[in-house]
ChimeraX commands (.cxc) that place a marker at each C-alpha (Angstrom):
marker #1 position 101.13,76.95,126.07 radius 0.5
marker #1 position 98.64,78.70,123.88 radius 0.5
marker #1 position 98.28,82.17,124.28 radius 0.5
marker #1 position 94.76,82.44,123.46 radius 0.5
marker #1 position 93.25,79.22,125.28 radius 0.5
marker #1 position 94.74,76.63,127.68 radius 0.5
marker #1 position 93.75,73.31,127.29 radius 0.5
marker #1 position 92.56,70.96,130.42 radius 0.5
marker #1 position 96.15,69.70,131.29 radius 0.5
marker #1 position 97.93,73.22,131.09 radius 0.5
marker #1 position 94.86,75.01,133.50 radius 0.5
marker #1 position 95.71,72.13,135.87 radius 0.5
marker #1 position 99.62,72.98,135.62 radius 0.5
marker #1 position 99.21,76.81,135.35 radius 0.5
marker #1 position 97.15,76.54,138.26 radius 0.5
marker #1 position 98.43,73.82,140.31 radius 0.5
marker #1 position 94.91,72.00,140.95 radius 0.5
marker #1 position 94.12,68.48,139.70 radius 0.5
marker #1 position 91.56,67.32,137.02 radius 0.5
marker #1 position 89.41,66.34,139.48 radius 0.5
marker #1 position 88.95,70.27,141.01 radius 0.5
marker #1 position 88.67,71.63,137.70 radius 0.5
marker #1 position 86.25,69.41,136.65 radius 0.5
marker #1 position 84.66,70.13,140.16 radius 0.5
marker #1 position 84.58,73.96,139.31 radius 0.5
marker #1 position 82.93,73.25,135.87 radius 0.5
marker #1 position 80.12,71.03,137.14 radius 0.5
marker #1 position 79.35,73.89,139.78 radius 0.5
marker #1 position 79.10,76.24,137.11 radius 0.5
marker #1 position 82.38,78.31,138.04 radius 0.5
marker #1 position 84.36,77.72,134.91 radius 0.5
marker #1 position 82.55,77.02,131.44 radius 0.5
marker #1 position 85.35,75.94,129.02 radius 0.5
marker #1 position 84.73,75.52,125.18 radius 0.5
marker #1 position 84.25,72.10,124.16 radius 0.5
marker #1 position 85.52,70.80,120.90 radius 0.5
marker #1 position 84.66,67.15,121.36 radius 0.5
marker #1 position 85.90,65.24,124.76 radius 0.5
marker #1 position 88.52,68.27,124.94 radius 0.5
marker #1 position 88.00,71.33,127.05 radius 0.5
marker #1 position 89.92,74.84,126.24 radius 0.5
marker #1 position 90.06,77.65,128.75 radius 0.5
marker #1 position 89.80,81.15,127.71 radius 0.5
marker #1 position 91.48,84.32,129.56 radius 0.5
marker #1 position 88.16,84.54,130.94 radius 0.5
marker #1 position 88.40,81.65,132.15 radius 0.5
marker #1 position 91.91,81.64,133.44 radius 0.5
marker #1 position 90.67,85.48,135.53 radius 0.5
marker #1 position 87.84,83.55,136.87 radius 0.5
marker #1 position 90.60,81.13,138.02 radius 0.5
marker #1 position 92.64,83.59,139.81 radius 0.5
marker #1 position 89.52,85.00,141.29 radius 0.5
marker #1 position 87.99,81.51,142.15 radius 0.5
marker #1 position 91.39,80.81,143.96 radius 0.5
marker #1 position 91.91,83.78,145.78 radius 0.5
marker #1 position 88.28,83.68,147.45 radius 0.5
marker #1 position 88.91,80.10,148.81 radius 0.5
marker #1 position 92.08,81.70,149.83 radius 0.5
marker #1 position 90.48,84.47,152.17 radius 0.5
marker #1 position 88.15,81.64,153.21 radius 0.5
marker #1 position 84.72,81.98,150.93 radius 0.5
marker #1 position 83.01,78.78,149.84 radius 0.5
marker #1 position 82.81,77.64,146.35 radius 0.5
marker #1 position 78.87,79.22,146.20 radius 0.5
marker #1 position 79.70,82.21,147.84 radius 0.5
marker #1 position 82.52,82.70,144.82 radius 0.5
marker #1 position 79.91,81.65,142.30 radius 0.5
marker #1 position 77.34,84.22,143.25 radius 0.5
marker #1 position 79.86,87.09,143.27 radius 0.5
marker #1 position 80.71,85.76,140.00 radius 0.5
marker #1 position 77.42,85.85,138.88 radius 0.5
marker #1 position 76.45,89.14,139.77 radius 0.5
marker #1 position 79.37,90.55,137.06 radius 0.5
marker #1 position 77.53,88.63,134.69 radius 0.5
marker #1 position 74.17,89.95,135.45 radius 0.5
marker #1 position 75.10,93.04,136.66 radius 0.5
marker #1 position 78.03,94.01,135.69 radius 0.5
marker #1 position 80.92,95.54,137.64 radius 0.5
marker #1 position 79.97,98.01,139.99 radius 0.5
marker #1 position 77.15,95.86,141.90 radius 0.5
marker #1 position 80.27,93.12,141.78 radius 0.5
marker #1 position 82.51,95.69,143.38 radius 0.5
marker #1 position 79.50,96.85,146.26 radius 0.5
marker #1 position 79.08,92.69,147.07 radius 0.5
marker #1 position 82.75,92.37,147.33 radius 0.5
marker #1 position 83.26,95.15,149.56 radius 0.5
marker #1 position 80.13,93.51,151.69 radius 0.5
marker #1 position 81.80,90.42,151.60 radius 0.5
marker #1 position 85.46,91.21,152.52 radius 0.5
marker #1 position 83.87,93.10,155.46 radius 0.5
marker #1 position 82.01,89.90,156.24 radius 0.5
marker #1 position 85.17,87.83,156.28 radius 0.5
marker #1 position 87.56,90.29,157.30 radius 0.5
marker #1 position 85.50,89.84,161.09 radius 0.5
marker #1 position 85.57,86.04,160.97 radius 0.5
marker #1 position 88.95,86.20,160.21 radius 0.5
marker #1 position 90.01,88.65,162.77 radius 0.5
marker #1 position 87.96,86.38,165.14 radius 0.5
marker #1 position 89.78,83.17,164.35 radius 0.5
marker #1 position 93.05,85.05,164.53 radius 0.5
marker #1 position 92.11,85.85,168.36 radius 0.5
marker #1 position 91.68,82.03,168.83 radius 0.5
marker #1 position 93.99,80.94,167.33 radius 0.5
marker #1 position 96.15,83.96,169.62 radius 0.5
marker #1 position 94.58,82.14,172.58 radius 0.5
marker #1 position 95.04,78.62,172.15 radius 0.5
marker #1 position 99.08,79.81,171.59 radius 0.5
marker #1 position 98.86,81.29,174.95 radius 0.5
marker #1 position 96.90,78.60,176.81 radius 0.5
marker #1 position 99.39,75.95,174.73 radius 0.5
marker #1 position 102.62,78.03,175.93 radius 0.5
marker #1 position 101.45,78.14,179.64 radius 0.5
marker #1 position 100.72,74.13,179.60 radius 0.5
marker #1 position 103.95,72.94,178.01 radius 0.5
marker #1 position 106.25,75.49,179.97 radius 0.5
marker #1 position 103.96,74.00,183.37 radius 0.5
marker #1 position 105.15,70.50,182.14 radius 0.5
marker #1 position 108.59,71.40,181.18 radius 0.5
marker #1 position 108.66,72.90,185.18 radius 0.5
marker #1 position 107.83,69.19,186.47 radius 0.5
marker #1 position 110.09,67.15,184.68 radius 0.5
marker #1 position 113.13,69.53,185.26 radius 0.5
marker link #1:1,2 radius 0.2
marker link #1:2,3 radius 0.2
marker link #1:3,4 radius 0.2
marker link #1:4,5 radius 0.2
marker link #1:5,6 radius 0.2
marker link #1:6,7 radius 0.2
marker link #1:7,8 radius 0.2
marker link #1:8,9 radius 0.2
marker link #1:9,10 radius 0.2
marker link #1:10,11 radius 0.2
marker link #1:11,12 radius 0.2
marker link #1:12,13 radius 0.2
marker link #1:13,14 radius 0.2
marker link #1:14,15 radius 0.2
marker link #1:15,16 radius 0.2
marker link #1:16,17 radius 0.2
marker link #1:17,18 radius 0.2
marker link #1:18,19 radius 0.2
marker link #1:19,20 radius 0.2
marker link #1:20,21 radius 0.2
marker link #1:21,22 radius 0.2
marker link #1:22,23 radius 0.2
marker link #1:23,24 radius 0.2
marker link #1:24,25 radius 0.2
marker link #1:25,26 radius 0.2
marker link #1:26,27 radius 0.2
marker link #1:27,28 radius 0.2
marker link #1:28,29 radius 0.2
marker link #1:29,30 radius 0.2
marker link #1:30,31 radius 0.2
marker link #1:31,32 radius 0.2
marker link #1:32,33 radius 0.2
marker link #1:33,34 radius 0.2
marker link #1:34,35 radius 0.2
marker link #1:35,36 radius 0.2
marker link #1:36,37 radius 0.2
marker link #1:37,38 radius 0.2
marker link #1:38,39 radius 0.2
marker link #1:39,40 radius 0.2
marker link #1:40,41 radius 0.2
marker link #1:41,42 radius 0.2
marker link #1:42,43 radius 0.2
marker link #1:43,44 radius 0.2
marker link #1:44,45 radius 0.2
marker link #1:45,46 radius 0.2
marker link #1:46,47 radius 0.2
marker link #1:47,48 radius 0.2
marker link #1:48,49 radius 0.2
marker link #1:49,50 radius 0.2
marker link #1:50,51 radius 0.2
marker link #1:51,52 radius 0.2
marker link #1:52,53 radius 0.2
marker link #1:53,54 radius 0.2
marker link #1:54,55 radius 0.2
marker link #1:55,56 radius 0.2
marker link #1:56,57 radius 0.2
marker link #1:57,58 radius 0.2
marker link #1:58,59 radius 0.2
marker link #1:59,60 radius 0.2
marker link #1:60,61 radius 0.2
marker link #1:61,62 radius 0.2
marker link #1:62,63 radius 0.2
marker link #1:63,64 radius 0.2
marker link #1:64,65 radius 0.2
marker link #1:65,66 radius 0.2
marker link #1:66,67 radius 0.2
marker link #1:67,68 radius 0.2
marker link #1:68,69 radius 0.2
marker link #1:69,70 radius 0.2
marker link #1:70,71 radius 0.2
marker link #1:71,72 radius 0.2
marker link #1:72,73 radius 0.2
marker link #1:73,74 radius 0.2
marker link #1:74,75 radius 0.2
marker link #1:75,76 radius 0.2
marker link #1:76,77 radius 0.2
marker link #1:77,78 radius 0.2
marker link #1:78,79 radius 0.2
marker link #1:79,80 radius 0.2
marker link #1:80,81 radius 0.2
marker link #1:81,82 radius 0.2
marker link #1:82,83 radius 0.2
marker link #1:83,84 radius 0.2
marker link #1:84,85 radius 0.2
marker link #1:85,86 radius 0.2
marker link #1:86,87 radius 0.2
marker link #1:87,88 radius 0.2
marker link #1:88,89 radius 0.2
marker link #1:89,90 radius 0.2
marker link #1:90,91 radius 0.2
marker link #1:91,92 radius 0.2
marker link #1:92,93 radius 0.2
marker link #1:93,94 radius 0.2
marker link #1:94,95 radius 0.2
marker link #1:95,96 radius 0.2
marker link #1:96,97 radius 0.2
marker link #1:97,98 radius 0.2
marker link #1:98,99 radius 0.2
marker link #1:99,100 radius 0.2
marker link #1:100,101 radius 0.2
marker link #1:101,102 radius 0.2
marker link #1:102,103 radius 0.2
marker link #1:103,104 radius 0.2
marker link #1:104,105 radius 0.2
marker link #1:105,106 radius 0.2
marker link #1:106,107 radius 0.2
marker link #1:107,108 radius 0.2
marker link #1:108,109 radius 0.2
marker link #1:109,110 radius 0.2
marker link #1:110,111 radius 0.2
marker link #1:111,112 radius 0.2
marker link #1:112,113 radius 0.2
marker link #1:113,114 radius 0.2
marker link #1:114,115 radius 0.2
marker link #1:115,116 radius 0.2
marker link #1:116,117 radius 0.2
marker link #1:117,118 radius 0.2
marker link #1:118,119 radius 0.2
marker link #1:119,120 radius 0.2
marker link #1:120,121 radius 0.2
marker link #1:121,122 radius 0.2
view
């Protein structure tokens, strides 16, 4: 692999995402490759934006919510990025702790059923 530049197939291996996601990301305006004719070459900008892009789906952000962070660094450089993180992982972090307590409950609820059914058959 290139040092400077990846092209299409190695993003896809580096990454572990098919051609059809990382053409996804570049119609959506997450990744912007350089084009030399039909081929596309990824930068290490491109390849950070990558790691970022995958981390936020990750923690649960949608693709748009990943491209406006995104675009605030390239507006407004890094400390408003840093201040709409933060805003964001707070966001998150209290849907996630909220699914968490679901999902907590429907273990109970699920334990208490199947050890009920596991008393009638015995």
């Amino acid at each position: 692999m290139s040092e400077t530049r990846l092209s299409f197939k190695e993003m896809c291996a580096k990454f572990d995402v098919t051609p059809r996601t990382l053409r996804y990301y570049e119609y959506i305006e997450l990744l912007q490759p350089e084009k030399e004719g039909r081929s596309r070459f990824y930068t290490p900008r491109e390849v950070a934006r990558m790691v970022l892009i995958l981390r936020g789906r990750r923690f649960g952000f949608s693709l748009e919510e990943i491209r406006q962070w995104l675009q605030i660094y390239e507006e407004k450089g890094t400390r408003p990025q840093l201040e709409a993180w933060i805003d964001m992982a707070d966001r998150q972090l209290v849907e996630l702790r909220k699914q968490m307590n679901e999902l907590a409950e429907s273990i109970e609820d699920l334990e208490k059923l199947r050890e009920d059914a596991a008393k009638i058959i015995k």
